[in-house]
N, C-alpha and C positions, 0 to 999 in steps of 0.2 A: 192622154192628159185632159181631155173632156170632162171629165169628173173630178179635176182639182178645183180648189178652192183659192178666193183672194187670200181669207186667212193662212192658208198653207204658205202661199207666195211670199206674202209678209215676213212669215216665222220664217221659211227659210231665208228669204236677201236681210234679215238682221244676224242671224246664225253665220249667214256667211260671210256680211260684214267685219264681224268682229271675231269670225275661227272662234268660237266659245258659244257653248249652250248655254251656259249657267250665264255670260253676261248679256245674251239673248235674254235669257227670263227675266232677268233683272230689269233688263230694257222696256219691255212689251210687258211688266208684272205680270206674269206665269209662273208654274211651276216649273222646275225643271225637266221635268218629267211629260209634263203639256207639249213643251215645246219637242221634245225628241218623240214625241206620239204624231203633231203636225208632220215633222218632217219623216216620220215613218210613211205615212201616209202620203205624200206626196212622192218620196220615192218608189213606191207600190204605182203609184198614177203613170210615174215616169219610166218605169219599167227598167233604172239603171240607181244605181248607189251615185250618192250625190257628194258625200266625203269619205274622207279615208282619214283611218288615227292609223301615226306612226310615234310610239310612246305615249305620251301627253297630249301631244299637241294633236288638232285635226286639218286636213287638208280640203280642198276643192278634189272633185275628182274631173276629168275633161267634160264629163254631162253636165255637173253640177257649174261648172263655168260658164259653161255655153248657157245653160237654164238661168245663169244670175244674171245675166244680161237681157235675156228676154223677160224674166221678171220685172225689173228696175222699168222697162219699156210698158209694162202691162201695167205696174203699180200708177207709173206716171199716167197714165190715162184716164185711169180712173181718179186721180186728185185733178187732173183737167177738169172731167166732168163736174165733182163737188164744186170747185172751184169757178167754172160760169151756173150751175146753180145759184154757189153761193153769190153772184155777182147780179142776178136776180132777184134776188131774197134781199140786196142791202144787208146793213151791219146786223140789222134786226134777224135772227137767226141762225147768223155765219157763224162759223167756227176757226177760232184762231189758232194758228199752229206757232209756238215761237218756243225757241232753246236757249240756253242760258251758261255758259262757262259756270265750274263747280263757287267760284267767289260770288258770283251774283244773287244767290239762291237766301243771301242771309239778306238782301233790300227787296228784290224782285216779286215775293209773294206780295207785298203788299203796292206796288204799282199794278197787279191783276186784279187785286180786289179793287182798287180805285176804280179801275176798268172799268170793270164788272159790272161795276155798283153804278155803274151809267147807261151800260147795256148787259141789261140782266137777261137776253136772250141769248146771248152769246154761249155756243160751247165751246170747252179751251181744253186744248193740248197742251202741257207744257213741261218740258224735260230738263232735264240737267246733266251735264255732261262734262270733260274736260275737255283741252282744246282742239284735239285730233278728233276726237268721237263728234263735237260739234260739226268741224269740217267737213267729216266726211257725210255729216245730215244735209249740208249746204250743196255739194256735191253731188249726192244723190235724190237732192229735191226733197226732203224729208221734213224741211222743215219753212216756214212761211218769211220768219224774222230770227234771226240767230244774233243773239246779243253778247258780244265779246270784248277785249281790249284789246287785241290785235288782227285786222280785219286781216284775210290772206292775200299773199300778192303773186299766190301761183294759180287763182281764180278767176275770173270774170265776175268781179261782186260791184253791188253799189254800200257804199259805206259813208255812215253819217252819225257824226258825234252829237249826245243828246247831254252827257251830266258830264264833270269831273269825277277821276281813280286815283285815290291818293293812296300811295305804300307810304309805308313805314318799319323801321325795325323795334321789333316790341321786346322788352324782356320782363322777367319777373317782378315784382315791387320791391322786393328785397338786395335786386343783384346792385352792385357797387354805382357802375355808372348810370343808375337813372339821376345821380343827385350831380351828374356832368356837365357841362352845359359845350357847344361846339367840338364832339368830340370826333377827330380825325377820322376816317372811312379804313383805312388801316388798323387802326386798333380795334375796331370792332371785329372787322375778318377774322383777326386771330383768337378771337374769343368762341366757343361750341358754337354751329347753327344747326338747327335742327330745321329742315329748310323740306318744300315739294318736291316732286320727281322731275327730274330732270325733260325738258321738254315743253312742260306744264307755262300757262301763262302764266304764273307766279314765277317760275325758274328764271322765265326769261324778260321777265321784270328784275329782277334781281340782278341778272348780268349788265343788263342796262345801267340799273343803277350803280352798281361799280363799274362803272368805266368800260360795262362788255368783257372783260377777264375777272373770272372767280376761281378760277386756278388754287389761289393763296386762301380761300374760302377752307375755314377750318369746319368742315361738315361731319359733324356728330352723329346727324342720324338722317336718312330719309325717309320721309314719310309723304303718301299720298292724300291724307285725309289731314284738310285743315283742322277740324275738331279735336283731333290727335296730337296734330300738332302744338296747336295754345297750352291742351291740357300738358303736353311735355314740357310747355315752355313754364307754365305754373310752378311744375313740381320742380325745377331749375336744371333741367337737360341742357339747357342752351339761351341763345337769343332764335329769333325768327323774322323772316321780313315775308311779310304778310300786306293782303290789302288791306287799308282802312277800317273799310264795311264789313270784316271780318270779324274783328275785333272791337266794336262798338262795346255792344256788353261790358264786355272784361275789362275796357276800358273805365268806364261806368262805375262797375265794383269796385276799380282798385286793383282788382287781380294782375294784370298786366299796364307796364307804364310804355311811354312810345320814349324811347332815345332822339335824345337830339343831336342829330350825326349832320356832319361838314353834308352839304348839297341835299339832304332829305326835308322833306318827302319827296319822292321821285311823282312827278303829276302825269299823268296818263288821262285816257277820256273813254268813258261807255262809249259803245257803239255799238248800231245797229247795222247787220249785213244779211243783203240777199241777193240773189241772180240777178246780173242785170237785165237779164232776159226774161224776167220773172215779172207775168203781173198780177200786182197783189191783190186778192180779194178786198172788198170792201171795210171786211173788218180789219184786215193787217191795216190795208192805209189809214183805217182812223187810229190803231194804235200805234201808226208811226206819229201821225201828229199828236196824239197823246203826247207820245215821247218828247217828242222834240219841242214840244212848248210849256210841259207840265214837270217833266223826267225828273231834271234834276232840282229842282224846289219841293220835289218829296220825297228825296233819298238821300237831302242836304246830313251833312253829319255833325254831331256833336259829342264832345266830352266836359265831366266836367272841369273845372280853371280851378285846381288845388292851389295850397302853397308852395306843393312840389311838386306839382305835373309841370310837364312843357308846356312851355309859351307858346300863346296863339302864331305865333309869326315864323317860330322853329316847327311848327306840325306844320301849320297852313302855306305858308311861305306869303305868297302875294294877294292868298284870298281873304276876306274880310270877315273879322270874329260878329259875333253877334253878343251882345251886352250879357254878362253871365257865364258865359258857354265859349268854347272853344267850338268853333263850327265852320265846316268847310263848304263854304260860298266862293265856289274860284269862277275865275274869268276864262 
C-alpha cells in the first residue's frame, strides 16, 4: 500500500459511500471511467479486490471494509492538517467546505458570491446533495457546514437557524382552484401530486404538513428532480408542494400560482449543521456569522401581488409583505 495515493483513497471511500461509480463521478466530477482506473489502481496497491458486483448492484468485499475504515481515518487527517493550516492563514486563504440540500441550490449560489466578494481569497467547495447523501457528508467529516431543513437527531450536530423555509403547494395558472380562496387540506390530496422521492426533505415536509399522514395523497407521479417536477406541474400532471425558493421564478412568470390551502405555508427555518466536535476553520466561522446575521435578508422572497395571485397573509401567514411584493420576511 506504500505506493497508494490520497486521490485513490478518496475515489474509493466515495465509490464505497454511495455502492455506485457513476454517482462517485458525479460526486468528485470525473469521468466514469477515471474513477474505476483510481480504484483499479488502488486495488493493484492493495493486493485484494475491493468490491464485488452481484447483478447490478456492487458490494464491499471484507478488504474493501476493513480499507473504508482506515481510509475515512487517513482522509480525516489530512483535513486535520489543512484545517490548523487553514487556522493559521485566517479567513485570508482558507478554504470553505459547505453542502447544501438539492432546494437550496436555487438561493445559495448567491450567498457565496456575497461571500466571496468579501473574501476573495477564499477557496470554495461546494456540493449539492439530498438529504441522506448530505448526512452521510456530516458523518464522515466531509463537509465543514451542511445547510439543511431538518438538522439529524441520530447525530451529535450543533444546529442553528439562520433564514425562514416556506412550502407551498403550487399548481398551474390555469388549474381550477388557483381562483379558490381557504381551500380544505382534503381536497387538495385528492387531486394528482406529482411530488419528491419519498425520504427527501421535501417528502418529509409534505408529511408534516398534512398532518404527518399522506396515505390518502393521490400521488401521480414520483420524481426526484424538482426541475422536473414544476416543468410536470406546468404542463398540468398534477399539483406539487415544493419549497418556496424553488419556485420563485415560475412564480414571477405566471407559470405556476401557490394555492391557498387551510394551514399553508407550512414555515420551516434554514439551518446550519456541524459536528459538535468539529472546530471550525476560520472561514467556516466567518461564514457562519455571515449567515446568521446577513442569511436571510438576502434570500428574503418575493412574488408579484396580482389581482389573482394569493394574498400576502395566505402565502406568508404572520410575516410581513413589503409594499408591492408579496415577500417573505418571517419572524
Amino acid at each position: 500500500m506504500k505506493h497508494a495515493t490520497l486521490r485513490q483513497l478518496k475515489v474509493f471511500e466515495s465509490v464505497a459511500r454511495h455502492l455506485s461509480f457513476s454517482r462517485a463521478a458525479e460526486e468528485l466530477h470525473l469521468t466514469q471511467p477515471a474513477v474505476s482506473t483510481q480504484v483499479g489502481k488502488l486495488e493493484e496497491h492493495a493486493g485484494n479486490a475491493l468490491f464485488e458486483q452481484f447483478g447490478k448492484k456492487i458490494y464491499l468485499t471484507a478488504a474493501g471494509a476493513e480499507l473504508l475504515a482506515l481510509s475515512r481515518g487517513i482522509i480525516a487527517q489530512f483535513e486535520q492538517a489543512e484545517a490548523a493550516m487553514a487556522h493559521l492563514r485566517g479567513v485570508r486563504g482558507g478554504r470553505l467546505n459547505v453542502g447544501v440540500i438539492s432546494a437550496g441550490d436555487y438561493f445559495f449560489p448567491q450567498l457565496l458570491v456575497e461571500f466571496i466578494g468579501r473574501h476573495s481569497d477564499v477557496t470554495l467547495n461546494f456540493t449539492v446533495h439530498n438529504r441522506e447523501e448530505l448526512l452521510a457528508h456530516i458523518d464522515a467529516n466531509l463537509t465543514d457546514l451542511a445547510i439543511m431543513v431538518r438538522p439529524p437527531s441520530d447525530l451529535d450536530t450543533t444546529n442553528e437557524p439562520f433564514a425562514p423555509h416556506p412550502y407551498v403547494v403550487v399548481a398551474p395558472a390555469s388549474h381550477p382552484m388557483v381562483r379558490r380562496r381557504d381551500i380544505p387540506p382534503a381536497e387538495v390530496m385528492a387531486q394528482p401530486f406529482v411530488v419528491r422521492e419519498r425520504g427527501s426533505d421535501t417528502w418529509r415536509s409534505m408529511q408534516e404538513a398534512f398532518g404527518g399522514d399522506v396515505t390518502g395523497l393521490n400521488v401521480a407521479m414520483e420524481i426526484r428532480s424538482t426541475e422536473t417536477i414544476k416543468q410536470a406541474v406546468i404542463a398540468g400532471f398534477g399539483l406539487s408542494f415544493l419549497s418556496a425558493h424553488t419556485v420563485s421564478r415560475e412564480l414571477q412568470s405566471g407559470a405556476l400560482r401557490v394555492l391557498d390551502v387551510q394551514g399553508f405555508p407550512l414555515q420551516l427555518h434554514w439551518y446550519m449543521v456541524h459536528r459538535r466536535t468539529k472546530r471550525l476553520p476560520p472561514v467556516a466561522q466567518a461564514f457562519r456569522n455571515f449567515l446568521l446575521s446577513e442569511g436571510a435578508g438576502l434570500i428574503a422572497l418575493a412574488v408579484p401581488a396580482g389581482p389573482r395571485d394569493v394574498s400576502a397573509a395566505s402565502v406568508v401567514g404572520d410575516c410581513q409583505p413589503v409594499v408591492g411584493k408579496v415577500a417573505f420576511h418571517c419572524s
